[in-house]
C-alpha positions as CSV (number, residue, x, y, z in Angstrom):
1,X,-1.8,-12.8,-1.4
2,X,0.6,-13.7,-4.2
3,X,2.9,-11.1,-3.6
4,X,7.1,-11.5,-2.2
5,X,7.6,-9.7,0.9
6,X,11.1,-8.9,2.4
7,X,12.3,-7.5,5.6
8,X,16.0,-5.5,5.7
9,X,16.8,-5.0,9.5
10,X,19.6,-2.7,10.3
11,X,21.5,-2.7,13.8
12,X,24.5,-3.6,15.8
13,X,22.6,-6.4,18.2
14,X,20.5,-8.2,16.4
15,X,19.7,-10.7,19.0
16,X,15.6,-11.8,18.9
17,X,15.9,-11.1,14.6
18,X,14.9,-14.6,13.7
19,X,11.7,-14.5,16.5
20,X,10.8,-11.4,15.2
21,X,10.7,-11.7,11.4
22,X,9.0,-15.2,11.9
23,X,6.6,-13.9,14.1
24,X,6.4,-10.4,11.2
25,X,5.5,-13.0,8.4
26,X,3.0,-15.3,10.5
27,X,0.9,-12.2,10.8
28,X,1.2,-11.6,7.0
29,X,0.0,-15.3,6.9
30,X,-2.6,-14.6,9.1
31,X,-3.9,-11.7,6.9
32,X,-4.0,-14.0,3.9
33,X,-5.8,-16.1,5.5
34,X,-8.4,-14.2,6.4
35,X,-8.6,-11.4,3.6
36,X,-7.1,-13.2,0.5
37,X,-9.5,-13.1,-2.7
38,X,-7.5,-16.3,-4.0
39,X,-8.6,-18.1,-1.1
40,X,-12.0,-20.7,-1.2
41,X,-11.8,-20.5,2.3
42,X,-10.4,-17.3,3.6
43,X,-13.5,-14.8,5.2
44,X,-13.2,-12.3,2.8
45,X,-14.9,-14.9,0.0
46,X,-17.1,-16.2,2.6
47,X,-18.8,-12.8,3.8
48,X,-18.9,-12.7,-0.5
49,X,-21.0,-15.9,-0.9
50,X,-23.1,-15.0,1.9
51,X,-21.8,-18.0,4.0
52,X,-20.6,-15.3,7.1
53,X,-22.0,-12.6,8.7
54,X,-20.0,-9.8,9.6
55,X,-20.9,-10.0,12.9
56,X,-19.7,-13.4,13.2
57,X,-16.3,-12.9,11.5
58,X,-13.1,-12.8,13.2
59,X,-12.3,-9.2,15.0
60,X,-9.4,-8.2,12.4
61,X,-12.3,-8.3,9.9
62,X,-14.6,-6.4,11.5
63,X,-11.9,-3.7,12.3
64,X,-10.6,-4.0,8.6
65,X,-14.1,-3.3,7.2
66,X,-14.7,-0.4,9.9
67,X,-11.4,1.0,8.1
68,X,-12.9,0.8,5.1
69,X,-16.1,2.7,5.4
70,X,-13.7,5.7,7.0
71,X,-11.4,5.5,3.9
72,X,-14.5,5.7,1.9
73,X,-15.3,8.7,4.0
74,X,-12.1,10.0,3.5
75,X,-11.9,10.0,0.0
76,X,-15.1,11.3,-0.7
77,X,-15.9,7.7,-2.1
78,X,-13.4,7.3,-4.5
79,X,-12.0,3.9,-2.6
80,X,-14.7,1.7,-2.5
81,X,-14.7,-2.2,-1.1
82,X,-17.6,-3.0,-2.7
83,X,-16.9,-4.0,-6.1
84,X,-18.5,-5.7,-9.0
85,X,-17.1,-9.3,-8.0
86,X,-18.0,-8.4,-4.6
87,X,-16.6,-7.5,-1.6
88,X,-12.8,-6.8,-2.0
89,X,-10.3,-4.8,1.2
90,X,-7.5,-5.6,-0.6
91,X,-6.4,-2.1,-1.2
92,X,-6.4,-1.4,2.5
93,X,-5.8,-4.5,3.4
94,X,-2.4,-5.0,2.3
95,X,-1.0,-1.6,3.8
96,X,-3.2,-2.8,7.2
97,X,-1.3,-6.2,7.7
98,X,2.0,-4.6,6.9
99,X,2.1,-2.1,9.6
100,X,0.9,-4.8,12.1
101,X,3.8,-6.7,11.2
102,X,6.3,-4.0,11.5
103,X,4.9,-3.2,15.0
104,X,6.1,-6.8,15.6
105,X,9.6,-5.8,14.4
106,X,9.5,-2.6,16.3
107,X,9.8,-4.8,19.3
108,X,13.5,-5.3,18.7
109,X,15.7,-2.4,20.4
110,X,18.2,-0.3,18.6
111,X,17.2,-1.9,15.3
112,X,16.3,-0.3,12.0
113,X,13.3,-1.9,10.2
114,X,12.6,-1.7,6.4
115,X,9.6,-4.1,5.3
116,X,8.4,-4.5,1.7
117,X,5.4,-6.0,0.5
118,X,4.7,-5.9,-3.1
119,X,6.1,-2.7,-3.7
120,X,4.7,-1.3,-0.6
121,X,7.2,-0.1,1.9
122,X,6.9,0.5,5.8
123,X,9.4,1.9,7.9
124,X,10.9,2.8,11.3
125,X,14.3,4.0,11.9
126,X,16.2,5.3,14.9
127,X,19.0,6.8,12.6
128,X,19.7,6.9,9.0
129,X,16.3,6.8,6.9
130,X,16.5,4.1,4.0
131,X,16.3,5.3,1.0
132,X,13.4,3.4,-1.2
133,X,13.1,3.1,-4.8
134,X,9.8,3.5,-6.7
135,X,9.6,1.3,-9.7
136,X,9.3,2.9,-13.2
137,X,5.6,1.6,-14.3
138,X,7.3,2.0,-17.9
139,X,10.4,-0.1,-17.1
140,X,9.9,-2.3,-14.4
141,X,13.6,-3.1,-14.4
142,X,14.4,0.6,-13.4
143,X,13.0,3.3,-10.9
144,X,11.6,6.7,-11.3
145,X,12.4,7.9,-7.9
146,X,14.1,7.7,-4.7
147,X,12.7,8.3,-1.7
148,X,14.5,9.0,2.0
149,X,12.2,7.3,4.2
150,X,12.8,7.1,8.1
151,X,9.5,6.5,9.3
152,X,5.8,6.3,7.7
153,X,5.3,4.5,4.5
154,X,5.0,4.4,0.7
155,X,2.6,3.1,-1.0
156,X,2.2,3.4,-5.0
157,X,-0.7,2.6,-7.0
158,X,-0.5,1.5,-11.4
159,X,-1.5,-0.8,-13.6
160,X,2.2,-2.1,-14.6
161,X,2.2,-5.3,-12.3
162,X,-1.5,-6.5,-12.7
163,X,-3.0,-4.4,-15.2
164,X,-6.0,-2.3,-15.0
165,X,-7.5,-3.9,-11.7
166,X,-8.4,0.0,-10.2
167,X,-12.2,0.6,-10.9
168,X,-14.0,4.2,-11.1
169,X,-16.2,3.6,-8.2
170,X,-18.9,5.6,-10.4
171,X,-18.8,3.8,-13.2
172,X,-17.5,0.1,-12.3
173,X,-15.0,0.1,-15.2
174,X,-11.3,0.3,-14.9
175,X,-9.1,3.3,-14.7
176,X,-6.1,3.7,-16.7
177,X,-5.7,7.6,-16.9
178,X,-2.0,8.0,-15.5
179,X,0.6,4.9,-15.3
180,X,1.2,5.2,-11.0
181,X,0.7,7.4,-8.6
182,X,2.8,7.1,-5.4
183,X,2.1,8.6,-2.0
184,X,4.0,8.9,1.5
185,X,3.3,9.8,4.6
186,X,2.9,8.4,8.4
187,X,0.8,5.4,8.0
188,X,1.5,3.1,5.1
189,X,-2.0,1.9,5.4
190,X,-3.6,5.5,4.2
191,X,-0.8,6.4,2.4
192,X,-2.1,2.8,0.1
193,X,-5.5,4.1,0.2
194,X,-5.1,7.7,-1.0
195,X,-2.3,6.3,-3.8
196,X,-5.4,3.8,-4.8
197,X,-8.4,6.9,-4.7
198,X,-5.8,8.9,-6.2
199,X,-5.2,6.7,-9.2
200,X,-8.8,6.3,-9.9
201,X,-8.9,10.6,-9.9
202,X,-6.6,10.4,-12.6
203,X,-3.4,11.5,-10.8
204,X,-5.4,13.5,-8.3
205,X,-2.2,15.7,-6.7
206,X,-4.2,19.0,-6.3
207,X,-6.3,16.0,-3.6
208,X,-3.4,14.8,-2.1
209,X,-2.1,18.2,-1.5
210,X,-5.0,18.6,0.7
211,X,-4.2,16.1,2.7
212,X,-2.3,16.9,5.8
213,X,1.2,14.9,6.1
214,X,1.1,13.0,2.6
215,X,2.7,13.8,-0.6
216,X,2.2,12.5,-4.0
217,X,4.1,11.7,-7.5
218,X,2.3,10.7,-10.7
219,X,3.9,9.7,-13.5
220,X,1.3,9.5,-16.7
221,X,1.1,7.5,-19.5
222,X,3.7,9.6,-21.4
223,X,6.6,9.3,-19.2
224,X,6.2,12.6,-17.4
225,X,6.8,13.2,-13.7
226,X,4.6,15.3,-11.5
227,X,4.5,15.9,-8.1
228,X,3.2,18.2,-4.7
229,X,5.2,20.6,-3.6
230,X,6.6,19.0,-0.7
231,X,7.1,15.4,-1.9
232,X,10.6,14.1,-0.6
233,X,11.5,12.3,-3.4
234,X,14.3,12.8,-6.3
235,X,13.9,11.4,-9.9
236,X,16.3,9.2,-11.1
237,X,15.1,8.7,-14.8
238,X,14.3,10.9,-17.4
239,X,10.9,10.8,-18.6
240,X,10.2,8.4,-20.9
241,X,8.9,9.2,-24.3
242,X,5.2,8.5,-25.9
């Protein structure tokens, strides 16, 4: 989907690596395939020119779009597929294929896994938890915050690497109220979701605060830092000014 990925293993044997991270990025290919929006021919932009049926399209689609009318249920419909160019998962999506493919790197024993997809981060540690930066949406050569993460994900949610592409589900139009808001928790895939219904809140912490097992940070469009009470993470930058 036109973003780098990268995969940090961490262990003493790391017999079956090579297997593993090809087999990791063939499932990312796979998801491309079928759920790219800069694909002709992936499903995604079929199901949007009426060519497929959902019934008809491959299984991961159907469970990816079941996914997405509970995060829409979840969020009180603030993350919405169905936009004004049409159908588009790629919110969930991308948080979705990256925790399939760390299950694949799970399979290797006594090994600790760190997978990054544009930004995105998915984890799983036996030991030390890796300690992930999140990018300053001011200064995309620095960081805001770092974040111990030994299992879960972090997802984060702005404007700074493809402008204002998040949509008020109410009104169509973009949102560009805060610069990013980041969220963690146990599954990278909803932890991408709320940072995405988050960010068209506004910031929406006093939300995420409500949500069992996921914190938040926002930093707004003047530099300053906010976060829930229990968010991990430790800022590395001060804010920077209007």
């Amino acid at each position: 989907m036109g973003m780098p990925a990268s995969v940090l293993l961490r262990g003493a044997d790391l017999t079956g690596a090579e297997h593993a991270v090809a087999a990791a990025y063939d499932a990312l290919r796979l998801a491309d395939r079928l759920f790219s929006t800069y694909r002709d021919d992936s499903e995604v932009m079929r199901l949007r020119r009426g060519e497929l049926a959902v019934v008809d399209a491959n299984p991961l689609v159907q469970q990816v779009l079941a996914r997405c009318d509970e995060a829409r249920e979840r969020t009180d419909g603030w993350f919405d597929v169905d936009l004004p160019g049409g159908l588009d998962p790629s919110g969930l999506v991308k948080g979705w294929a990256v925790e399939r493919s760390l299950a694949v790197l799970a399979e290797l024993a006594g090994v600790d896994v760190c997978l990054n997809v544009g930004g995105d981060v998915a984890v799983r540690t036996e030991g030390e938890p890796f300690v992930v930066g999140i990018e300053d949406p001011h200064d995309r050569t620095g960081v805001v915050a770092a974040v111990p993460l030994a299992a879960g994900g972090l997802a984060t949610s702005g404007t700074s690497a493809r402008g204002e592409h998040i949509l008020d589900p109410r009104s169509g139009r973009p949102v560009a109220s805060v610069a990013s808001v980041s969220v963690t928790g146990p599954s990278l895939m909803w932890a991408d979701v709320f940072a995405t219904a988050a960010f068209a809140r506004g910031g929406g912490l006093d939300w995420v605060a409500g949500l069992p097992a996921y914190e938040a940070m926002v930093v707004g469009l003047d530099g300053t830092i906010s976060s829930t009470d229990g968010w991990p993470g430790t800022a590395t930058a001060a804010p920077v000014k209007p």
